[in-house]
C-alpha positions in Angstrom: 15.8 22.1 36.1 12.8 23.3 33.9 14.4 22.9 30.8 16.1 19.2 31.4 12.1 18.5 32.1 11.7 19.7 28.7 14.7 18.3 26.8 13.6 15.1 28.4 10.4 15.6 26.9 11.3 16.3 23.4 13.6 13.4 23.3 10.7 11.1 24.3 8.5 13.3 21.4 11.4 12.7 19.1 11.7 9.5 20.2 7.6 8.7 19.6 8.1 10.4 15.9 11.2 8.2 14.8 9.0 5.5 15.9 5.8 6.4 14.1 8.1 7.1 11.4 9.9 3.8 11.2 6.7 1.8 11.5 5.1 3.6 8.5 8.1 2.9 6.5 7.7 -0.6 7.5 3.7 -0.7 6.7 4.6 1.2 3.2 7.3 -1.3 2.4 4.8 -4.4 3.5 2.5 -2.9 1.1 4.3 -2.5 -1.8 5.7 -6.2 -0.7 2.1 -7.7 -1.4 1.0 -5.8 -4.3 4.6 -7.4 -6.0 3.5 -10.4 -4.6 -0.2 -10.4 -5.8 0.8 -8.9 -9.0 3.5 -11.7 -10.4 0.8 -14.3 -8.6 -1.7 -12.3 -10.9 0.6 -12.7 -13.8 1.4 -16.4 -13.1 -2.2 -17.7 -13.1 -2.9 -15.5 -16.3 -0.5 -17.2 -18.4 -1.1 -20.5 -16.9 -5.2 -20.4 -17.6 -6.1 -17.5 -19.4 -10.0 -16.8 -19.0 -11.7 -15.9 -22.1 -12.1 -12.5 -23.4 -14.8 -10.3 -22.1 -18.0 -10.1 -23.6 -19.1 -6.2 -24.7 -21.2 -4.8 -22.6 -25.3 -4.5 -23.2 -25.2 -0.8 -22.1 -21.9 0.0 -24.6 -24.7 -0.6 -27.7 -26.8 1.8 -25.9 -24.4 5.0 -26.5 -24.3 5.4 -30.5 -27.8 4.8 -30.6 
């Protein structure tokens, strides 16, 4: 009777982890969803209005002085 107590237990710990495991697979998946998504938005908006190039940096003068 002792064990089924424990079986029952470690199907609902089982259980738990397949959960916690299924939902980080989701939030993973989300994630690399929206970094597709904001990268091709990214890329979209670049070619469409590209801003102009950087300036130099003050500082980078600074360094071979």
């Amino acid at each position: 009777m002792a064990s089924k107590q424990k079986t029952g237990d470690l199907s609902r710990q089982e259980k738990l982890e397949a959960e916690m495991r299924a939902n980080l697979m989701r939030r993973k998946q989300q994630a690399r969803e929206r970094r597709r998504a904001n990268d091709t938005r990214a890329q979209q908006q670049n070619t469409e209005n590209s801003p102009p190039p950087a300036l130099k940096h003050p500082d980078s003068d600074k360094t071979k002085g």
